[in-house]
KOLVODREN-832853 format. One record per residue (C-alpha): residue in three letters; x, y, z. Coordinates in steps of 0.02 Angstrom, whole numbers, padded with zeros to 5 digits, always signed. Example, Ala and Ser with C-alpha at 12.3 -4.5 7.8 and 13.67 -1.06 7.14 Angstrom:
BEGIN
ALA+00615-00225+00390
SER+00684-00053+00357
//
This chain:
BEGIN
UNK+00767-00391+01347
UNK+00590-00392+01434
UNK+00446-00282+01372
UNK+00298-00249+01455
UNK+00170-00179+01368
UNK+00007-00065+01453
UNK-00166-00021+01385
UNK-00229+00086+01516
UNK-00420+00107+01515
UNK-00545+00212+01616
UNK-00561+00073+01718
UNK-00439-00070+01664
UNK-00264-00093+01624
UNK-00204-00238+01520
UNK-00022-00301+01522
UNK+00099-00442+01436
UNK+00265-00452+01492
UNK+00365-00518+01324
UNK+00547-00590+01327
UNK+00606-00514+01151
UNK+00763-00625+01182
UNK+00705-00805+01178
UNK+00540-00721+01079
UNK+00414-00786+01211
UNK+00260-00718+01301
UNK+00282-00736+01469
UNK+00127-00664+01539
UNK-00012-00574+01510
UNK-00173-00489+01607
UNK-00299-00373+01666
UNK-00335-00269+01804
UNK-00530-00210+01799
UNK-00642-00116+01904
UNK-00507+00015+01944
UNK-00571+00155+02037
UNK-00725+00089+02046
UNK-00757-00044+02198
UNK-00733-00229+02184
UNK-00567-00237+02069
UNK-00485-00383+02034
UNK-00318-00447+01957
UNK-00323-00602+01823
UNK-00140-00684+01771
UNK-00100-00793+01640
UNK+00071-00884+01633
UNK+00077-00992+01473
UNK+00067-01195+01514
UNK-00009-01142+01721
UNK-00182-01131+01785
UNK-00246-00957+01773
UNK-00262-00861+01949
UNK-00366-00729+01985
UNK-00368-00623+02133
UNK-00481-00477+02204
UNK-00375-00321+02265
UNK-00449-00171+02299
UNK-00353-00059+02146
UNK-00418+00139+02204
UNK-00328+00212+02058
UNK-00209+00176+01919
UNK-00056+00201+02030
UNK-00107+00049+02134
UNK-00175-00069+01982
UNK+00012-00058+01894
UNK+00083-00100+02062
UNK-00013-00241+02082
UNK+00015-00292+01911
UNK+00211-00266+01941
UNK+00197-00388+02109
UNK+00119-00498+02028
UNK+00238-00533+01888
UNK+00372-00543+02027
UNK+00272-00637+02142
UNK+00382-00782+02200
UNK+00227-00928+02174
UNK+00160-00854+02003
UNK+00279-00737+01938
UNK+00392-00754+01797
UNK+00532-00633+01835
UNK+00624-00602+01997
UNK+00637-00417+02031
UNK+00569-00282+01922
UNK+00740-00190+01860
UNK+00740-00357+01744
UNK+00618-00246+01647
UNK+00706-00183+01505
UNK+00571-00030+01460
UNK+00381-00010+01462
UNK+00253+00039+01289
UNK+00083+00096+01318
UNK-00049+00120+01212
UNK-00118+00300+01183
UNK-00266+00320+01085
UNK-00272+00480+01021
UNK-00116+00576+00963
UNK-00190+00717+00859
UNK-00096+00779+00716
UNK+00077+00792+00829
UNK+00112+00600+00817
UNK+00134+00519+00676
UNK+00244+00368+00748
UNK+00286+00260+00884
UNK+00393+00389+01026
UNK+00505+00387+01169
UNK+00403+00472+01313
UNK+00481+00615+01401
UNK+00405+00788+01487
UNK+00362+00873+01309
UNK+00291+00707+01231
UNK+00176+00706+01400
UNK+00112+00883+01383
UNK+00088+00857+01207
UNK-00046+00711+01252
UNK-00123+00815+01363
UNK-00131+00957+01243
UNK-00267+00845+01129
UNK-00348+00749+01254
UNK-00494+00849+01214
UNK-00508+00750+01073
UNK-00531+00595+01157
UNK-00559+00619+01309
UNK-00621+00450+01359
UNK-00456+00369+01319
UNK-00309+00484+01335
UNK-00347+00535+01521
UNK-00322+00353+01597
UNK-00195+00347+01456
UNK-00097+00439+01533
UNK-00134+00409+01696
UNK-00051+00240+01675
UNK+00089+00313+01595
UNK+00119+00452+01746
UNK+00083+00276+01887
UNK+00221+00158+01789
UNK+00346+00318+01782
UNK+00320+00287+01962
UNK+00333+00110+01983
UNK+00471+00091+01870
UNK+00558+00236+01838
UNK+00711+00206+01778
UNK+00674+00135+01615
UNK+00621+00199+01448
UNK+00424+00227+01412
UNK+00356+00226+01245
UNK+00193+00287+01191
UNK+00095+00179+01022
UNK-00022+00301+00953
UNK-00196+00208+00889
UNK-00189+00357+00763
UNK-00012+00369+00698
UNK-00058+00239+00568
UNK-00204+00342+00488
UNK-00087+00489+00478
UNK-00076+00453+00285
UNK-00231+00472+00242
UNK-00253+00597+00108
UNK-00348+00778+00161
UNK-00508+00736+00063
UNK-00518+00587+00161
UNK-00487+00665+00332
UNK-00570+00852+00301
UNK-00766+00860+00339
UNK-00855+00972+00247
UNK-00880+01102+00392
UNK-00792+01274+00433
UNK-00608+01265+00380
UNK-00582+01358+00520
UNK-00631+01227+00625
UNK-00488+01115+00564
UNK-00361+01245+00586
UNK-00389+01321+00771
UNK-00467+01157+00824
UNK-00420+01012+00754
UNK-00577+00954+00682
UNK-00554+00824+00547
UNK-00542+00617+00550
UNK-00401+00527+00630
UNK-00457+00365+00640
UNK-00408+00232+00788
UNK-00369+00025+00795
UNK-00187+00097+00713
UNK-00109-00035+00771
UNK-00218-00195+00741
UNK-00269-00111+00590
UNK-00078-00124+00550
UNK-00045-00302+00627
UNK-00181-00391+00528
UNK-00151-00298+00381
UNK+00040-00338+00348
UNK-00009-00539+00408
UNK-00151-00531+00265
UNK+00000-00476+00150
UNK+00107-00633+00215
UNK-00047-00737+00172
UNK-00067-00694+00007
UNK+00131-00702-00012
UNK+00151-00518-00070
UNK+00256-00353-00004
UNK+00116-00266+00088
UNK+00165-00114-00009
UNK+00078-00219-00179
UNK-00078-00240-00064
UNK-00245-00161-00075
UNK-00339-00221+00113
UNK-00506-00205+00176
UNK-00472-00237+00386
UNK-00628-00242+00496
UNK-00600-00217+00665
UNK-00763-00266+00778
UNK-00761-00272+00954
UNK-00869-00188+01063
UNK-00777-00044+00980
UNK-00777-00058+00793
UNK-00668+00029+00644
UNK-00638-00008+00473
UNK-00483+00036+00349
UNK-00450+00036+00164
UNK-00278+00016+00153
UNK-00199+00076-00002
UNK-00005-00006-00053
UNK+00011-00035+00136
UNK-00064+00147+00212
UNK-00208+00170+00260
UNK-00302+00299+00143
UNK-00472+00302+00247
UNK-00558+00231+00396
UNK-00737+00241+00469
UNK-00682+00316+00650
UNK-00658+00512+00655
UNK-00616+00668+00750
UNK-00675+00538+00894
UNK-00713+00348+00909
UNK-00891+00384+00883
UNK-00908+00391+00707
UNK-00916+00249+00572
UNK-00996+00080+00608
UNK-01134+00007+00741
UNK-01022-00031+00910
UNK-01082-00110+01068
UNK-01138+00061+01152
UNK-01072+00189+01023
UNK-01192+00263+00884
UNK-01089+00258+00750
UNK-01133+00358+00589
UNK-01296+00475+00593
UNK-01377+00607+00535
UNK-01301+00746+00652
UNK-01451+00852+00685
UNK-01521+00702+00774
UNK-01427+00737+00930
UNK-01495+00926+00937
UNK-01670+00869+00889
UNK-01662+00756+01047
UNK-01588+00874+01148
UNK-01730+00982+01155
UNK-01845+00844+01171
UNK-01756+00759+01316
UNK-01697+00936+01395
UNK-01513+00874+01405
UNK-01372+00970+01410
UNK-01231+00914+01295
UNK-01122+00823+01401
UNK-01275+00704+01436
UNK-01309+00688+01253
UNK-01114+00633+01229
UNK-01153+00499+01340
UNK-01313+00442+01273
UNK-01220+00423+01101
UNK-01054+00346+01160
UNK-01126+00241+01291
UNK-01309+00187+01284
UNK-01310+00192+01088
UNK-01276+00064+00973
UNK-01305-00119+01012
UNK-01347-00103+01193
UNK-01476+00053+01117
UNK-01559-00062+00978
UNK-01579-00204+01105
UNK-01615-00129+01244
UNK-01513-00234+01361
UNK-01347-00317+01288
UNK-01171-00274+01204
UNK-01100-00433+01200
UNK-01141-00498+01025
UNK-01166-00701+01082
UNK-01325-00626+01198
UNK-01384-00543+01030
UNK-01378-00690+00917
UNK-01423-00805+01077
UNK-01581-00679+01085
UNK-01610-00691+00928
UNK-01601-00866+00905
UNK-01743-00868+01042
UNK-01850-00753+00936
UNK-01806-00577+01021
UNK-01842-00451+00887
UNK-01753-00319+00953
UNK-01609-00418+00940
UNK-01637-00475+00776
UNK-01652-00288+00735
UNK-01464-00261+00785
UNK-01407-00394+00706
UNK-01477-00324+00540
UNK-01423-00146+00587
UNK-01265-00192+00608
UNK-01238-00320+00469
UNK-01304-00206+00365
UNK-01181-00051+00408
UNK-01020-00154+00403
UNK-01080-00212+00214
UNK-01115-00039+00163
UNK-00919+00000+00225
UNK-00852-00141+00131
UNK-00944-00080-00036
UNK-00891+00119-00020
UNK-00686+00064+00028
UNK-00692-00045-00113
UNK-00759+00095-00213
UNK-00615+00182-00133
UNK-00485+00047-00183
UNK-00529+00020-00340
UNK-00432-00164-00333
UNK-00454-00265-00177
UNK-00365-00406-00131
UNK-00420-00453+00039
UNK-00545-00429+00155
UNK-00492-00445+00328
UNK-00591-00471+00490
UNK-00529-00468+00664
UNK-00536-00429+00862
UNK-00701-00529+00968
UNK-00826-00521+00849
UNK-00760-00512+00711
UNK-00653-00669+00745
UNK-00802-00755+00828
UNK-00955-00710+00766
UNK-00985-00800+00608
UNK-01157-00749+00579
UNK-01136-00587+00563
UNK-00982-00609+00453
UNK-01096-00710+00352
UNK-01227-00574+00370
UNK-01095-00441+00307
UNK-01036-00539+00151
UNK-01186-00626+00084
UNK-01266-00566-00087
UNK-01089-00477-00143
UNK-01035-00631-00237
UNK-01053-00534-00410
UNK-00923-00389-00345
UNK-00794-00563-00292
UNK-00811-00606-00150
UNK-00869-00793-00113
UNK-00859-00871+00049
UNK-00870-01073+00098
UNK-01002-01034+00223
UNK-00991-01184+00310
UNK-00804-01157+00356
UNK-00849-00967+00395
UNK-00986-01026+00541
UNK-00851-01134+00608
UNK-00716-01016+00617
UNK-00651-00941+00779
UNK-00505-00870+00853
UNK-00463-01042+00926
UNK-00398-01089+00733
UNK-00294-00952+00712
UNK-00277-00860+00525
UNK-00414-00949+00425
UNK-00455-00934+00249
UNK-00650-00930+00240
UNK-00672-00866+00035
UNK-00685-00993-00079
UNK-00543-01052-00213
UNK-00629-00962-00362
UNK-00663-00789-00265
UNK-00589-00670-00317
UNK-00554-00566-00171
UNK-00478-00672-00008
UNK-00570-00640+00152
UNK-00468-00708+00306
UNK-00490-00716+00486
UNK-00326-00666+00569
UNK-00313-00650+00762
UNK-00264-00481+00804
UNK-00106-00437+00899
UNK-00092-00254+00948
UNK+00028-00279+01094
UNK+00163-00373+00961
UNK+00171-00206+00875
UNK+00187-00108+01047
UNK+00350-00220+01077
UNK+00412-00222+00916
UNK+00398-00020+00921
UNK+00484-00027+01087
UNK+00616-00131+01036
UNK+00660-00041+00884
UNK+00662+00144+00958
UNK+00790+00052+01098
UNK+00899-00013+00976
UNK+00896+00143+00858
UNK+00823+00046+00715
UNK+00634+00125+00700
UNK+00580+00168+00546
UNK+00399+00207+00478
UNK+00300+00047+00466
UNK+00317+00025+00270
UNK+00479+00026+00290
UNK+00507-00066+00457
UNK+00564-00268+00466
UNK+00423-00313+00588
UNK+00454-00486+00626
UNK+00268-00542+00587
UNK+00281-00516+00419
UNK+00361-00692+00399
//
């Protein structure tokens, strides 16, 4: 059985192609620039050179074709003809309150998506524009959407309410749903396999920086709050996203700046954030490279930011009550062991010690690392995140008949 999995972005679409069989990646990839001019195909075989390829990809249609070519490509694919594709998962990053779980993708599940892309409607558009151009491509196999929000869908109402009109939450949908489900999921049941419990005897702090950046307390094995809300603005500093503030900033500045609000949503979700503090970067290693050279601006981010994801660790440990791991993951927070260091330090009397030297070492080169110290008594690890394992896994499963909800389910990973 071959799965491939897609993560569809505005302007991207990633793939693996995994052979659940002989449990081996076979490939893996991205498409960029789609739709916009100057797009370009990059293809990784395990053990060959990587190849990379400009093709001129005008819409989503044409990247997955490309992507399905190239995987059958007689000099660098790994399969021969594309019916050896056993079914197809895509990510979908916002499933409201209708999706609670991995599902099979037919007509209703399709209008339901479209029915809350308001919500997100960044994400679930080319979402489900992917999903629409591989019903295309390969349409005689089964499609499965893996909802980034299906595994907040426990957390408890005073977590997920806001404190505005209930109204609100009843016609519109307005309360937290959170997003990162699935890494938040992956590196949460591999902490529990570190420590050598059931995940369900787990309390788990994950962080989740990227250029997009979430956090979960994870209660028995379920999440039971997370910074990201109604949208994927809320919660922590991201590359070009806000995060939390006070919310009469954006009408203050409004009237200042004469925008109108659609502008303002893109001032907050896209020139916010990192890129806003510094003036010039997202990428974390030009920040600390910056401010290694003395850029202040840069400095100032770090602190922001360093600062925000310590405050989160202190109010979901208030939350848990016991913690037993802290858990940091995706490009920065796999990489970037300053800021790690920056997140942790001075929270040694609430147990948590880190062997700092090992921490500014660390990358996701070495795989799941320990960097807390013997004596502290809360474990902080590195572990590589793995979203696309859980799309398979989910695929698998809902083929086979065996899906069950995640505390319940025999993921392989949690050997």
């Amino acid at each position: 059985m071959k799965i491939l999995a897609l993560n569809c972005g505005s302007s991207s679409v990633k793939y693996q192609l995994f052979d659940w069989d002989n449990d081996k990646l076979m490939a893996k990839g991205i498409v960029e620039r789609v739709g916009i001019g100057d797009s370009f195909i990059v293809h990784e075989v395990p053990g060959q050179e990587t190849w990379r390829e400009e093709y001129e990809c005008h819409d989503h249609n044409t990247a997955i074709n490309l992507i399905v070519n190239t995987l059958t490509n007689k000099e660098r694919g790994v399969i021969k003809e594309m019916n050896e594709i056993s079914a197809v998962g895509h990510r979908v990053v916002h499933g409201g309150e209708k999706f609670k779980r991995s599902t099979l993708i037919n007509n209703e599940v399709i209008k339901a998506i479209e029915e809350v892309q308001h919500l997100a409607p960044l994400h679930n558009p080319p979402n489900l524009a992917g999903i629409r151009a591989a019903k295309k491509v390969l349409p005689n196999v089964p499609h499965v959407a893996i909802f980034d929000t299906a595994f907040h869908q426990t957390m408890p109402r005073h977590a997920y309410l806001y404190a505005v009109p209930y109204e609100w939450y009843e016609l519109y949908g307005v309360r937290r749903y959170g997003f990162h489900g699935t890494s938040h999921l992956y590196v949460s049941k591999r902490a529990a396999v570190l420590l050598g419990k059931n995940p369900k005897d787990c309390n788990i702090i994950t962080m989740h920086i990227g250029n997009g950046v979430s956090h979960t307390a994870i209660r028995n094995g379920v999440s039971v709050d997370t910074s990201m809300g109604l949208t994927p603005l809320e919660g922590a500093v991201m590359g070009t996203r806000c995060g939390d503030l006070d919310p009469a900033i954006p009408l203050f500045m409004q009237q200042i700046l004469d925008v109108n609000p659609k502008e303002m949503d893109t001032l907050l979700n896209k020139k916010s954030g990192i890129l806003g503090l510094t003036g010039k970067y997202t990428d974390r290693r030009d920040v600390l490279d910056g401010a290694e050279k003395g850029d202040e601006r840069c400095k100032i981010a770090l602190e922001v930011e360093a600062y925000r994801l310590k405050k989160y660790i202190g109010a979901y440990m208030a939350v848990l009550g016991r913690v037993d791991a802290i858990v940091f993951t995706a490009g920065v927070g796999e990489n970037a062991g300053i800021i790690r260091q920056m997140a942790l330090e001075g929270l040694e009397e609430l147990g948590i010690k880190i062997d700092k030297e090992k921490n500014l070492k660390t990358r996701s080169k070495d795989g799941e690392t320990e960097i807390s110290t013997p004596d502290s008594k809360i474990k902080v690890f590195i572990i590589p995140t793995n979203e696309e394992r859980v799309f398979i896994e989910d695929v698998v499963a809902i083929l086979n008949g065996t899906y069950k909800e995640h505390t319940e389910y025999p993921y392989t990973f949690l050997k």
